[in-house]
DOGU-156174 format. One record per atom (N, C-alpha, C, O): x, y, z; residue in one letter; atom name. Coordinates in nm, 4 decimals, padded with zeros to 6 digits. Layout:
N
X  Y  Z  A  CA
...
This chain:
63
09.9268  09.6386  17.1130  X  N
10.0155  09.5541  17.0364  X  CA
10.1530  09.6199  17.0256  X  C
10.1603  09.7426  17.0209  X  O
10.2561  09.5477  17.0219  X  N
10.3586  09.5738  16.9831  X  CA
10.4137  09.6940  16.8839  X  C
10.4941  09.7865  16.8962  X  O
10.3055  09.6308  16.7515  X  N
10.3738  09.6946  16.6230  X  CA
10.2992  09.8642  16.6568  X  C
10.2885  09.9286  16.5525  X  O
10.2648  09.9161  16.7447  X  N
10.1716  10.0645  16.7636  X  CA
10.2841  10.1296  16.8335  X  C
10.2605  10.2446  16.8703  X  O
10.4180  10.0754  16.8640  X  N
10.4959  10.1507  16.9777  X  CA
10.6043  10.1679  16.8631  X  C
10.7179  10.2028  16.8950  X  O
10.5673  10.1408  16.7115  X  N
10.6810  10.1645  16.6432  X  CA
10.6193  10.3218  16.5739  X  C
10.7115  10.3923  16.5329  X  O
10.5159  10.3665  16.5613  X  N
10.5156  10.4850  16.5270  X  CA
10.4920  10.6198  16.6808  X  C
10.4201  10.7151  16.7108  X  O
10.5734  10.5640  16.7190  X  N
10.5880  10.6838  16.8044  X  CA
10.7102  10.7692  16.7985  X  C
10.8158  10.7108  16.7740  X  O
10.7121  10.8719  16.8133  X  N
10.8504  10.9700  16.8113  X  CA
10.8908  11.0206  16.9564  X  C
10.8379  11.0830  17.0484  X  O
11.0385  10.9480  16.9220  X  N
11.1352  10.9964  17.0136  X  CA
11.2639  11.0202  16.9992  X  C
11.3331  10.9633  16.9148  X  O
11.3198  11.1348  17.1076  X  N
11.4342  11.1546  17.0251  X  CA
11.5556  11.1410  17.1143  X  C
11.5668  11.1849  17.2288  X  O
11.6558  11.0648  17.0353  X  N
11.7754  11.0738  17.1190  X  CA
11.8626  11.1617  17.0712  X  C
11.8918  11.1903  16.9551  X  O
11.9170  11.2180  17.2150  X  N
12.0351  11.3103  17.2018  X  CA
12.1953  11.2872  17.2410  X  C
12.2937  11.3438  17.1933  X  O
12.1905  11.2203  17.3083  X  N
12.3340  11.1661  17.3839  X  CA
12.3963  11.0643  17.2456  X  C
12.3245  10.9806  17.1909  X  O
12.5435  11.0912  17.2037  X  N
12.5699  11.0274  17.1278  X  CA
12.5888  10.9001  17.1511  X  C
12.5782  10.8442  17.0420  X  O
12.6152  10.8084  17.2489  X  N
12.6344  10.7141  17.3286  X  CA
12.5130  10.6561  17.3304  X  C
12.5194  10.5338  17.3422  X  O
12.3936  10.7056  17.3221  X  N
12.3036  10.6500  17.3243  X  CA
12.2433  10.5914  17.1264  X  C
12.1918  10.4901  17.0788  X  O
12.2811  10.6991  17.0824  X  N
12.2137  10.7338  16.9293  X  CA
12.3226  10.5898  16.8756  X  C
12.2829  10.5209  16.7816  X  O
12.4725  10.5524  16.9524  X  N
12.5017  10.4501  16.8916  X  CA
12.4642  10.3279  16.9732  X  C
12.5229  10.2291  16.9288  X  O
12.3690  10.2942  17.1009  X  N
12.3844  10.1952  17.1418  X  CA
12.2379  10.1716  17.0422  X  C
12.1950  10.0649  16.9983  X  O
12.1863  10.2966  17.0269  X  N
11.9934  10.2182  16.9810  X  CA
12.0677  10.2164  16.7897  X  C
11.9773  10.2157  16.7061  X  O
12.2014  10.2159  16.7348  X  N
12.1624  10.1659  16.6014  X  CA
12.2785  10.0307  16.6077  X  C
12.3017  09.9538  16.5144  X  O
12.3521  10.0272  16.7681  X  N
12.3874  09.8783  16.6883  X  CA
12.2902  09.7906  16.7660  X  C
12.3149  09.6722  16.7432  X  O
12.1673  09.8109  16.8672  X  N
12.0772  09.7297  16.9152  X  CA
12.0013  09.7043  16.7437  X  C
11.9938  09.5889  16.7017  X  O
11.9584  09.8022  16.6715  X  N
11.9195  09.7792  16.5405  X  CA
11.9486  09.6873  16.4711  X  C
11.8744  09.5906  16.4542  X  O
12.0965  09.7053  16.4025  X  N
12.2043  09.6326  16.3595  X  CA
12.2048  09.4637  16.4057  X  C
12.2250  09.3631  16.3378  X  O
12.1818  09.4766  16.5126  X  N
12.1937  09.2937  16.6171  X  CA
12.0519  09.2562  16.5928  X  C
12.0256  09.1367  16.5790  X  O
11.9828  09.3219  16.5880  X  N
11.8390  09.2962  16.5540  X  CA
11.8001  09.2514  16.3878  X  C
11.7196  09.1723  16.3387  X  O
11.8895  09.3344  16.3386  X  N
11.8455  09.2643  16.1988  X  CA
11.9470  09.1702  16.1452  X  C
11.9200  09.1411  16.0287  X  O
12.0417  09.1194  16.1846  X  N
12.1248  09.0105  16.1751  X  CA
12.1149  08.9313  16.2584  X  C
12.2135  08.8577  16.2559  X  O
12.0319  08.8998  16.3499  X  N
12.0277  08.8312  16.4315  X  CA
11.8789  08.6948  16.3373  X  C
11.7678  08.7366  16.3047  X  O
11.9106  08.5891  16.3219  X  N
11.8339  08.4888  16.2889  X  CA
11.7100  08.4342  16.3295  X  C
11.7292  08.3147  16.3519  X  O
11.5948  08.4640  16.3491  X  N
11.4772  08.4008  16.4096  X  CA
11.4377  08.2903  16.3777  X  C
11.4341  08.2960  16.2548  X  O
11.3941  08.1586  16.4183  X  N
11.3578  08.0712  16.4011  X  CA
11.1991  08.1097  16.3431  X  C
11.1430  08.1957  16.4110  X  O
11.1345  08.0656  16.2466  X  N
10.9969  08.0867  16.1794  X  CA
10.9144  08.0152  16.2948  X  C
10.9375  07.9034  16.3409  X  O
10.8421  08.0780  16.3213  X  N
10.7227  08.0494  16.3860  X  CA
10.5877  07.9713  16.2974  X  C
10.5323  08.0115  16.1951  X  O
10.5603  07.8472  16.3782  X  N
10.4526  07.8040  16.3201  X  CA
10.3355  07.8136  16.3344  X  C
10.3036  07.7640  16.4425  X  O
10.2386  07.8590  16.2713  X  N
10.1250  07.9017  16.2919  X  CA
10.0171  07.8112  16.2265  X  C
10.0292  07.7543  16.1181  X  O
09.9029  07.8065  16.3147  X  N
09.7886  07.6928  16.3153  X  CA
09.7296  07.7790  16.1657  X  C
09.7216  07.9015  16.1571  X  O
09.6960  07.6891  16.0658  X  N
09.6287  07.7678  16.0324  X  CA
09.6263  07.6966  15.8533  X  C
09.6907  07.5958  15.8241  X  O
09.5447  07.7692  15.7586  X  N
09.5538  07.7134  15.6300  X  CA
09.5422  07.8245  15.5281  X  C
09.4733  07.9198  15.5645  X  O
09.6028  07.8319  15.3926  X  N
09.5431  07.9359  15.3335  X  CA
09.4272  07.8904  15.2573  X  C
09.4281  07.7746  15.2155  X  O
09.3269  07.9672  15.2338  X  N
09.2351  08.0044  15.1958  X  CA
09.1968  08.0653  15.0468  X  C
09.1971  08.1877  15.0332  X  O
09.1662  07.9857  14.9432  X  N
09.1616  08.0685  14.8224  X  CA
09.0635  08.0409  14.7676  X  C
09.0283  08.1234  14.6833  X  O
08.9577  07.8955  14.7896  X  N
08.8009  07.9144  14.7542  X  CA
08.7736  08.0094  14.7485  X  C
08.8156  08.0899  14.8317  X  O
08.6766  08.0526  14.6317  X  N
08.6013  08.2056  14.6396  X  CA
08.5199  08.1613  14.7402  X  C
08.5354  08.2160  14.8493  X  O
08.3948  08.0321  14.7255  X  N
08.3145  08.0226  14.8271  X  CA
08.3356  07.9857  14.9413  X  C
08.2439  07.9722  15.0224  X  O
08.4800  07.9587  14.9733  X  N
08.4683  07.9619  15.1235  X  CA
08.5334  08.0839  15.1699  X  C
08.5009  08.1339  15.2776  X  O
08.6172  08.1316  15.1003  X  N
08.6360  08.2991  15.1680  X  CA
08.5121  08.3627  15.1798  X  C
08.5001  08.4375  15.2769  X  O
08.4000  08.3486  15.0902  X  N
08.2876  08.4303  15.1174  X  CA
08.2114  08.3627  15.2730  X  C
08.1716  08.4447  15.3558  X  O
08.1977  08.2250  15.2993  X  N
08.1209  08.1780  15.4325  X  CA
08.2118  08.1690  15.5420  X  C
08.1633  08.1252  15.6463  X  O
08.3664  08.2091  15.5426  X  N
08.4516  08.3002  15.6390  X  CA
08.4249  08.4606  15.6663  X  C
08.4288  08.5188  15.7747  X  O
08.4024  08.5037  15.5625  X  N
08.3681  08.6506  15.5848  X  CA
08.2534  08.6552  15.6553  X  C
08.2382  08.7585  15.7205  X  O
08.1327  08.5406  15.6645  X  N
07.9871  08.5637  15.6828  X  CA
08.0419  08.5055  15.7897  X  C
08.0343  08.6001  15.8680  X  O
08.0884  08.4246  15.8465  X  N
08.0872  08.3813  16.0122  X  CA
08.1720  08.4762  16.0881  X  C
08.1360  08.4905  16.2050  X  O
08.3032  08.5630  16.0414  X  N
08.3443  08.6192  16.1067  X  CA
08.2140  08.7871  16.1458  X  C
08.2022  08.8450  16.2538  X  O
08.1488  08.8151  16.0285  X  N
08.0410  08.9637  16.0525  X  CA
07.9526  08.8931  16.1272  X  C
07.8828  08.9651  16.1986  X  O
07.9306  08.7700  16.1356  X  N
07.8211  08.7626  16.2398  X  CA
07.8377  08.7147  16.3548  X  C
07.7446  08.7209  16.4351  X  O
07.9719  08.6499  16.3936  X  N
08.0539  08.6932  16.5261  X  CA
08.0971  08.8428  16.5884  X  C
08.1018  08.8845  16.7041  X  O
08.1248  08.9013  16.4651  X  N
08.1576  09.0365  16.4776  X  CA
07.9989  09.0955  16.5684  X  C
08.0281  09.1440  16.6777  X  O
07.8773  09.0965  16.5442  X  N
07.7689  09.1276  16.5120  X  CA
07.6905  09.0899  16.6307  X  C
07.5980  09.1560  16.6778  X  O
07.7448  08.9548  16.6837  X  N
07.6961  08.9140  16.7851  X  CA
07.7838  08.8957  16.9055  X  C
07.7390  08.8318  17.0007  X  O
07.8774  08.9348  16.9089  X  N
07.9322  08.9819  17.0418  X  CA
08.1122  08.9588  17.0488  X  C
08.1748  08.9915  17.1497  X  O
């Protein structure tokens, strides 16, 4: 996944570089994303969070 390549350490040394990776930063966090829509519902039954938990361990369980 993606988000696993953010705890890695590396280091820049070239100053030219140390400013291109903080205004790539900078453009990155001012830059606007459109929200992504995702299939999906929330969930706050106690009893159906509990017969989600039981179908996902016994998917889990069975392959």
């Amino acid at each position: 996944m993606a988000a696993s390549s953010i705890t890695k350490n590396f280091v820049i040394a070239d100053k030219d570089d140390v400013e291109a990776f903080a205004d790539a930063l900078e453009k990155a966090a001012n830059t606007d994303y459109p929200p992504i829509p995702t299939l999906g519902r929330q969930v706050t039954d106690p009893k159906e969070i509990k017969a989600l938990m039981i179908r996902l361990k016994e998917k889990k369980m069975n392959g």
